[in-house]
VEXGU-612719 format. One record per residue (C-alpha): residue in one letter; x, z, y. Coordinates in Angstrom, 2 decimals, padded with zeros to 5 digits. Example, Ala and Ser with C-alpha at 12.3 -4.5 7.8 and 13.67 -1.06 7.14 Angstrom:
<sites>
<residu: A	c1: 012.30	c3: 007.80	c2: -004.50>
<residu: S	c1: 013.67	c3: 007.14	c2: -001.06>
</sites>
This chain:
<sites>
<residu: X	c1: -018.37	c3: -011.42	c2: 017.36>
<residu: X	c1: -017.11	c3: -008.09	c2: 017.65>
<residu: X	c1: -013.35	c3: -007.47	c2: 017.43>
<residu: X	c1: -011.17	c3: -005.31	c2: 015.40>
<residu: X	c1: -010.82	c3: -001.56	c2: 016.19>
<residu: X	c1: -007.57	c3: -002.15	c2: 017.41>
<residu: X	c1: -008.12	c3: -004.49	c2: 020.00>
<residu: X	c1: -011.03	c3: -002.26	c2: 021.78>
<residu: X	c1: -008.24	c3: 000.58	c2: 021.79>
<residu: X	c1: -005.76	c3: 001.19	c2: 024.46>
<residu: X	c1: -002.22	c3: -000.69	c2: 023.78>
<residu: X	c1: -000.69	c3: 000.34	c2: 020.52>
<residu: X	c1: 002.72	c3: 002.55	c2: 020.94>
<residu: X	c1: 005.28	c3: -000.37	c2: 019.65>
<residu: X	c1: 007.80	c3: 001.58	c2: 017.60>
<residu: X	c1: 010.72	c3: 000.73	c2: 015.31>
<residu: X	c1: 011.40	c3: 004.08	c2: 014.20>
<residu: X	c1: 009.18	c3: 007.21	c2: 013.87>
<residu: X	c1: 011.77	c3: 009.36	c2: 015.98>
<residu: X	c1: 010.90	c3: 007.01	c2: 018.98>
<residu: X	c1: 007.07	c3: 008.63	c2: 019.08>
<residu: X	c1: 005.86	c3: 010.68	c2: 021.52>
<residu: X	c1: 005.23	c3: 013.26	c2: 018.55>
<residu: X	c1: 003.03	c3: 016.37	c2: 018.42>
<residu: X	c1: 004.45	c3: 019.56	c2: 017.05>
<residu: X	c1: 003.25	c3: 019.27	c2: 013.65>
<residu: X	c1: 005.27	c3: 015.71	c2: 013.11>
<residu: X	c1: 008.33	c3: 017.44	c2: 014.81>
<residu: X	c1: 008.23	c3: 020.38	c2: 012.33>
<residu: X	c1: 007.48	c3: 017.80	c2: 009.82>
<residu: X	c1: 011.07	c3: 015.90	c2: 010.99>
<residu: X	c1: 012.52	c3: 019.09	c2: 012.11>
<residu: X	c1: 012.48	c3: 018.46	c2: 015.85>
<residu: X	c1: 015.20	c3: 019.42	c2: 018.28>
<residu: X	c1: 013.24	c3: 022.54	c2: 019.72>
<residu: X	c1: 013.51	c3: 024.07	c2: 016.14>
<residu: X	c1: 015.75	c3: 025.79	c2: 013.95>
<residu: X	c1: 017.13	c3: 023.02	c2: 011.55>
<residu: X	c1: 015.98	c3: 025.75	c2: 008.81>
<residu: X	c1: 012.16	c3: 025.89	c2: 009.82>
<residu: X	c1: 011.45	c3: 022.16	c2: 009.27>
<residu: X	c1: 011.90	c3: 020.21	c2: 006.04>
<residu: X	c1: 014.87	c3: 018.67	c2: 005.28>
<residu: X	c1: 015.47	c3: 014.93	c2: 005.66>
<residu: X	c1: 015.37	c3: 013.18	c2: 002.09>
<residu: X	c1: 016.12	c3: 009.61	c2: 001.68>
<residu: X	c1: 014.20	c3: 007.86	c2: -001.39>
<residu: X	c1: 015.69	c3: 005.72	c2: -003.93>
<residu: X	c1: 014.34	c3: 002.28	c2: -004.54>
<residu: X	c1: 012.14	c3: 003.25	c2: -007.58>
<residu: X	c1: 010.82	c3: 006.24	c2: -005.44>
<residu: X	c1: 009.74	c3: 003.98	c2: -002.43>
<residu: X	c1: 008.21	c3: 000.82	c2: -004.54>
<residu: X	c1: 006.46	c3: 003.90	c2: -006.68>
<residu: X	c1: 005.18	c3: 004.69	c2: -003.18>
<residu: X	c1: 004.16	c3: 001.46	c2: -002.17>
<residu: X	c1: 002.60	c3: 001.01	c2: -005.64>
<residu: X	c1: -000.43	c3: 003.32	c2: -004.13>
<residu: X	c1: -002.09	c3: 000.50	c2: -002.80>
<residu: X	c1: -003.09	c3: -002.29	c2: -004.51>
<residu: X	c1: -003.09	c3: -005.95	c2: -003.50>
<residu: X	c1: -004.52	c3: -009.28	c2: -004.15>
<residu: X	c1: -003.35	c3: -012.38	c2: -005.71>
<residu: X	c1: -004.75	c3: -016.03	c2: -007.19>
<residu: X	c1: -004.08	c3: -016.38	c2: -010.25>
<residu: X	c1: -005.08	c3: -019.22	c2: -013.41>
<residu: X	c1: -007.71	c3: -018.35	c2: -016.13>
<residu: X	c1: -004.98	c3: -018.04	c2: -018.69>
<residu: X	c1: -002.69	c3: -016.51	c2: -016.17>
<residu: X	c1: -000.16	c3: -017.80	c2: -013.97>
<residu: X	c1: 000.92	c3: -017.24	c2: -009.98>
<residu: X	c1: -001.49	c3: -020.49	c2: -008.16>
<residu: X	c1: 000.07	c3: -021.30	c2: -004.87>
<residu: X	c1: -002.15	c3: -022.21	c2: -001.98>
<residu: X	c1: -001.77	c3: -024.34	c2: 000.96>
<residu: X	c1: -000.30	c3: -022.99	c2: 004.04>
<residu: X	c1: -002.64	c3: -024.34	c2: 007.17>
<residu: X	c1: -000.06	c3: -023.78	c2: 010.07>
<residu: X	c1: 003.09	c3: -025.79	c2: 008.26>
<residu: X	c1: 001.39	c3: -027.33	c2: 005.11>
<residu: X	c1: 003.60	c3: -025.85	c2: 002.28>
<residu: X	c1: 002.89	c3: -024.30	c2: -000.67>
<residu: X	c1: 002.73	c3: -020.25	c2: -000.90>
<residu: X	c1: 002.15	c3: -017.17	c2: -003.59>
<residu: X	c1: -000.06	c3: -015.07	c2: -001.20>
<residu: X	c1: -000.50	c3: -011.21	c2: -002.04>
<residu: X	c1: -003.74	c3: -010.07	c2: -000.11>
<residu: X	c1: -003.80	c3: -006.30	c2: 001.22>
<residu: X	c1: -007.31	c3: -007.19	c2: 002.15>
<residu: X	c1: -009.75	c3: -007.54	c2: -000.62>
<residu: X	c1: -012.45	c3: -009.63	c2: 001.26>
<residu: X	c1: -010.08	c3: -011.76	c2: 002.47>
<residu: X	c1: -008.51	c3: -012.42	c2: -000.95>
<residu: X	c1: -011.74	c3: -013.21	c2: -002.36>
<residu: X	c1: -012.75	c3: -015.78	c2: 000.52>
<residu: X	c1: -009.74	c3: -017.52	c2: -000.14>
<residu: X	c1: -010.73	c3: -017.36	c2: -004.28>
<residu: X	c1: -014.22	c3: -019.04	c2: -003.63>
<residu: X	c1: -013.13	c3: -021.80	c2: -000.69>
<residu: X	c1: -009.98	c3: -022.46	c2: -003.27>
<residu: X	c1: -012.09	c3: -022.73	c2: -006.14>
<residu: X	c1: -014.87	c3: -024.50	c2: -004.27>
<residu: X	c1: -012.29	c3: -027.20	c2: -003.60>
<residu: X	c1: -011.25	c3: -028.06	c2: -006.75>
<residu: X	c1: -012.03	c3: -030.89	c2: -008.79>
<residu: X	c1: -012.72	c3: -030.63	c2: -012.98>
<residu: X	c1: -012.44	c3: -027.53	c2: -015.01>
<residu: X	c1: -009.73	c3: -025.50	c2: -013.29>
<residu: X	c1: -010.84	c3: -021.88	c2: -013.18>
<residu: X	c1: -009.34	c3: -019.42	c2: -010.93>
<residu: X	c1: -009.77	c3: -015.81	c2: -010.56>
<residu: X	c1: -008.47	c3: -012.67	c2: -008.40>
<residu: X	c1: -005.61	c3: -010.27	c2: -009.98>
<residu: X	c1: -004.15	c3: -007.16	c2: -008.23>
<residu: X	c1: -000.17	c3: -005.64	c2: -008.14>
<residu: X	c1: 000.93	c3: -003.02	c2: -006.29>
<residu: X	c1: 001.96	c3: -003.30	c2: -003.16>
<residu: X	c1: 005.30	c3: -001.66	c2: -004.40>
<residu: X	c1: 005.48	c3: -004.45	c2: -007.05>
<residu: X	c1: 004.38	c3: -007.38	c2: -004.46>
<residu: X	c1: 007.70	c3: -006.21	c2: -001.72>
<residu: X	c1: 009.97	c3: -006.78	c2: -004.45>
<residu: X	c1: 008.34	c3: -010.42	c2: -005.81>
<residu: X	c1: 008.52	c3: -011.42	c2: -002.55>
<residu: X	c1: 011.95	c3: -010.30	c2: -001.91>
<residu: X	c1: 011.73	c3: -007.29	c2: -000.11>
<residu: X	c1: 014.98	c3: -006.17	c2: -001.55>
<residu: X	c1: 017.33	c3: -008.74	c2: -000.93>
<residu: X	c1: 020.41	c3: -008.59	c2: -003.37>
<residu: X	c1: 017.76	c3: -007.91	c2: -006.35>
<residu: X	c1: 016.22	c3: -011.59	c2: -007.64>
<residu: X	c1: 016.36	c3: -011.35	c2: -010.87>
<residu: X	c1: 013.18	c3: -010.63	c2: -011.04>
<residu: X	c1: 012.07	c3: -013.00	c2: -008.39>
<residu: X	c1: 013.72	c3: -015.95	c2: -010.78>
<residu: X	c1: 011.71	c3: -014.92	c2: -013.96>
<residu: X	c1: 008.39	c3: -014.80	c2: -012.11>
<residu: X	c1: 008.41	c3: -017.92	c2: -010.04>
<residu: X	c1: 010.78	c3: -020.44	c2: -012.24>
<residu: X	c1: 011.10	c3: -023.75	c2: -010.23>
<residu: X	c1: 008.29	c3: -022.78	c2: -007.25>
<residu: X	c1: 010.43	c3: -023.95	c2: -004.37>
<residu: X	c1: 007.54	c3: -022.53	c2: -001.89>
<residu: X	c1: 007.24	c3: -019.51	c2: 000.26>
<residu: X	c1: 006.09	c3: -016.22	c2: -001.68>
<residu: X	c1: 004.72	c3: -013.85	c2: 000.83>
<residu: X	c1: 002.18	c3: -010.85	c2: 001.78>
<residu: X	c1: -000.57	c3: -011.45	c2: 003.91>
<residu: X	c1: -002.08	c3: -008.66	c2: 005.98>
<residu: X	c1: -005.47	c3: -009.00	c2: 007.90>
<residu: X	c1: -004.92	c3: -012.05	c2: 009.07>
<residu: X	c1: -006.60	c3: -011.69	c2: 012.36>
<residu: X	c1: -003.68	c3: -007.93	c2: 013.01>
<residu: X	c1: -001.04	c3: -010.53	c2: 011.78>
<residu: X	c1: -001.75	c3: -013.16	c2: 014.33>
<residu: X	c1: -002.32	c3: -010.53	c2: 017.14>
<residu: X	c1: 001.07	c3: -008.81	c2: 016.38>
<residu: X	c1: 003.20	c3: -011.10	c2: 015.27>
<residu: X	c1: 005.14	c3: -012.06	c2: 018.35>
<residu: X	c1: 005.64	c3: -007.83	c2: 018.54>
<residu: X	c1: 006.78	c3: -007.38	c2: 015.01>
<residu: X	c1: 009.35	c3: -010.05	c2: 015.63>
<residu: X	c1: 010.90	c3: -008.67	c2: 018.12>
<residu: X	c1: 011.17	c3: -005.35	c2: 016.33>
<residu: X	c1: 012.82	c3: -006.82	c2: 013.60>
<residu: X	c1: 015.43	c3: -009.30	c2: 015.53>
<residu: X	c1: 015.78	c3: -005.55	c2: 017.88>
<residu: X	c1: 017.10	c3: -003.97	c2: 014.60>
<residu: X	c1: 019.22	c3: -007.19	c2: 013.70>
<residu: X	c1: 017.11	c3: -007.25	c2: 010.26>
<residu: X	c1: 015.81	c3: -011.49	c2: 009.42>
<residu: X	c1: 012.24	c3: -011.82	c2: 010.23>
<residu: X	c1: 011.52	c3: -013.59	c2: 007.25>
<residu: X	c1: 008.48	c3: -015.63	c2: 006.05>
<residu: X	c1: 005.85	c3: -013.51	c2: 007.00>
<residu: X	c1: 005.76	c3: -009.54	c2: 008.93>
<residu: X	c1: 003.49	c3: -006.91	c2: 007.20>
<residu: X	c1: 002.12	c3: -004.19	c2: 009.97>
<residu: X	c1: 001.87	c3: -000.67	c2: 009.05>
<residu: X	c1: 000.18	c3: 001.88	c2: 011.39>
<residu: X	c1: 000.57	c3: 005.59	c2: 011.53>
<residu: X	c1: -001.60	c3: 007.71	c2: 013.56>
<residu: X	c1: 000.22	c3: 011.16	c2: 014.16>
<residu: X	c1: -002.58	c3: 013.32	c2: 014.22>
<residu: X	c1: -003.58	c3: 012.74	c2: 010.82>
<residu: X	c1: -000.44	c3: 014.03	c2: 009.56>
<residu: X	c1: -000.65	c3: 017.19	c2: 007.86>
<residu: X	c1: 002.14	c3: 019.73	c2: 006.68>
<residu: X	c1: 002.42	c3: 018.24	c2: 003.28>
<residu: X	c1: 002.01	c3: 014.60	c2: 003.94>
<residu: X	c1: 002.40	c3: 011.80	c2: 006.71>
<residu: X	c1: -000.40	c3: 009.01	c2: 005.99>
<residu: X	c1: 000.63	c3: 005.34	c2: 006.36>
<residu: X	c1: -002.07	c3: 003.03	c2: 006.51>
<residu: X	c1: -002.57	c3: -000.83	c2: 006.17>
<residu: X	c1: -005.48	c3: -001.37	c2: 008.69>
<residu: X	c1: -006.28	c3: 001.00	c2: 011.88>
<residu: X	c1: -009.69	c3: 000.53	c2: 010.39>
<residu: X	c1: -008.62	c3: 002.94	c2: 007.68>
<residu: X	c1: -007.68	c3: 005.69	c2: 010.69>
<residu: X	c1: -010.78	c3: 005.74	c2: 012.13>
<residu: X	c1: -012.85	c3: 005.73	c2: 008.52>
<residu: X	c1: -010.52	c3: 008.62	c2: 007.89>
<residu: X	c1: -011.00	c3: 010.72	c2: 011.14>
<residu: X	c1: -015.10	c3: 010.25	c2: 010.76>
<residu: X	c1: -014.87	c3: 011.23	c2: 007.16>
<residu: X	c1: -012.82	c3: 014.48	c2: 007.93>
<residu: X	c1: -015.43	c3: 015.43	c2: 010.34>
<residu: X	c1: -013.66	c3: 015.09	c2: 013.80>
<residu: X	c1: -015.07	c3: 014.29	c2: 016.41>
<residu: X	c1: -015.21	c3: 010.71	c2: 016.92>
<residu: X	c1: -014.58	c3: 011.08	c2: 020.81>
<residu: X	c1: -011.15	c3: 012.56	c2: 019.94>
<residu: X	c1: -010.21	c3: 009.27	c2: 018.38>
<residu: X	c1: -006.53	c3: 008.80	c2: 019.64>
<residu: X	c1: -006.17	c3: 005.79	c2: 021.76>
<residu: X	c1: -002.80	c3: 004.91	c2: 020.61>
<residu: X	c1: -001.40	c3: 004.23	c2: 016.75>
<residu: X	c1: 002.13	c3: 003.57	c2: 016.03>
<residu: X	c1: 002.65	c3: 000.27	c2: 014.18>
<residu: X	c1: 006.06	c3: -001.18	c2: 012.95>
<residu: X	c1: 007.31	c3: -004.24	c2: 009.84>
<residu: X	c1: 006.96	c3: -002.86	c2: 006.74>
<residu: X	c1: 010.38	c3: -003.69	c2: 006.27>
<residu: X	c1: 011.30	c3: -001.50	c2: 008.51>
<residu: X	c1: 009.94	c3: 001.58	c2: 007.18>
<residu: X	c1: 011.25	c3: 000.78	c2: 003.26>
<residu: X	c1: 014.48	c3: 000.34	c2: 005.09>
<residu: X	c1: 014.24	c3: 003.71	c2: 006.87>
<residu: X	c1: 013.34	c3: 005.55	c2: 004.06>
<residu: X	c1: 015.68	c3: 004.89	c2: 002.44>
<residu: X	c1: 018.30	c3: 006.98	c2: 004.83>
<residu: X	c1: 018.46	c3: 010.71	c2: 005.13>
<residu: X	c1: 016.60	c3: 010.70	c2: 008.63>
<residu: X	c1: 013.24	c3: 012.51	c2: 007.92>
<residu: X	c1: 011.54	c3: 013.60	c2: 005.16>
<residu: X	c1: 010.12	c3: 010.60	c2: 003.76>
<residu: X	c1: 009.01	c3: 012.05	c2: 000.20>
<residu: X	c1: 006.05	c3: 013.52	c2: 002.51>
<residu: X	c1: 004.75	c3: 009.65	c2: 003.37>
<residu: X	c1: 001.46	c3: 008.45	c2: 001.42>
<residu: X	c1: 000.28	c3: 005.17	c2: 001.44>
<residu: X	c1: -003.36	c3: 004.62	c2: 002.16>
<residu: X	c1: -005.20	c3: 001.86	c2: 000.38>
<residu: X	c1: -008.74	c3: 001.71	c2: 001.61>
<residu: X	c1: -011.57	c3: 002.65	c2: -000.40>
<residu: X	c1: -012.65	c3: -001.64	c2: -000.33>
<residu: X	c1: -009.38	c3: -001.80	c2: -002.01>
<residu: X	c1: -009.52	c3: 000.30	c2: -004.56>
<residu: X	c1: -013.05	c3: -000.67	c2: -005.33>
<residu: X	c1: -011.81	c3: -004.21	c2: -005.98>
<residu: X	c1: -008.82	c3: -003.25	c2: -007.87>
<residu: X	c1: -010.89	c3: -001.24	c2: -010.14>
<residu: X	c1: -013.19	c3: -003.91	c2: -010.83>
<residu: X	c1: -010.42	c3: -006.28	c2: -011.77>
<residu: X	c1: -008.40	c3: -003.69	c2: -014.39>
<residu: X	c1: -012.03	c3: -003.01	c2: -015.96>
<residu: X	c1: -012.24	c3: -006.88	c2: -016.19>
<residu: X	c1: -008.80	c3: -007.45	c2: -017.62>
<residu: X	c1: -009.38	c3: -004.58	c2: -020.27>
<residu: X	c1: -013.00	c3: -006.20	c2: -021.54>
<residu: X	c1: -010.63	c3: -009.38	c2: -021.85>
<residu: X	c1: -008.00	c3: -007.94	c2: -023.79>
<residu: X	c1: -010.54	c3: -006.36	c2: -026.03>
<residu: X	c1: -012.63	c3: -008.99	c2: -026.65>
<residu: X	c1: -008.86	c3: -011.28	c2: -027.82>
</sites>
């Protein structure tokens, strides 16, 4: 079976921090690079917590939930406890739905519902000292509530991403969420962050370059890493966008148009 994109490509630039790429000239205007005048590049803005989970919120991901509503918790293989799973990827969120659902005995019905990704960080604790909210959601669920990226880039760059984060002295936590950036699809108004390298490529055909310009090498860090960057003056991080792909998108629109025929028909 063929592999992912990113594993035909040539090794991935391992970064903790955008100012560590080998950056074109566009990204250094974009950061105000050192062989500029401070007052030709954009200043460096640091986002507040609504600003970045707004961010986040861009793209949607995945969840099990009960007929009549309600987190369900699956199995982990690896260490057989019990988790809250947000999806990024939609086919692999509803694989999981059917082999769950297939597995049940009686009447339990199950079905797919979809957060934002902004939404997701926080239930699963991506801001530390905030848990209110994390208390009210989950009750008594003593388990492991996490985000789950392609599980095939997970496995592949796990070892990586944990070095990053022990590197910056930040707790790896339950699970690591890669994000990749490819620097020559940022423009002068916005820096693209993307889930899958799968999106980069889609996005390169689409805009009509040519595909044997491809670049060989993405940048990929935690996602806690970012959140926690941008949330310090360094660049100017109200330019990032978050990419959902178009599978995404598709899926979350099916489910909204779903729960609305539901609440009408109440």
């Amino acid at each position: 079976m063929r592999r992912l994109v990113l594993l035909l490509l040539a090794p991935l630039v391992y970064s903790t921090s955008l100012t560590s790429l080998k950056v074109s000239g566009n990204l250094r205007r974009l950061r105000g690079g050192d062989d500029e005048p401070p007052t030709q590049g954009p200043e460096p803005v640091a986002l507040s917590r609504k600003e970045i989970t707004a961010k986040l919120d861009q793209v949607p991901v995945f969840m099990l939930v009960g007929a009549e509503g309600g987190f369900v918790a699956l199995q982990l293989k690896d260490s057989g406890g019990r988790a809250i799973v947000f999806f990024t990827e939609p086919d692999e969120a509803t694989a999981v739905l059917n082999m769950t659902q297939a597995s049940q005995t009686g009447d339990t019905k199950m079905k797919l519902a979809c957060v934002g990704l902004g939404t997701a960080f926080k239930l699963c604790g991506g801001w530390p000292d905030d848990t209110e909210e994390l208390k009210e959601a989950f009750g008594e669920f003593d388990g492991t509530v996490m985000i789950q990226g392609s599980h095939r880039l997970v496995s592949e760059l796990d070892p990586k991403l944990k070095e990053m984060m022990q590197a910056e002295g930040m707790d790896e936590g339950a699970y690591r969420l890669p994000v990749f950036i490819c620097e020559e699809l940022q423009g002068p108004a916005m820096l693209p962050v993307f889930m899958n390298p799968r999106q980069i490529v889609d996005v390169w055909k689409r805009s009509g370059r040519p595909e044997a310009d491809l670049p060989t090498q993405f940048v990929v860090m935690d996602l806690r890493i970012l959140v926690r960057d941008m949330g310090e003056p360094k660049l100017p991080w109200d330019r990032v966008q978050f990419a959902a792909s178009p599978e995404a998108v598709k899926l979350a629109n099916e489910l909204q148009a779903e729960l609305r025929g539901e609440e009408e028909a109440a």
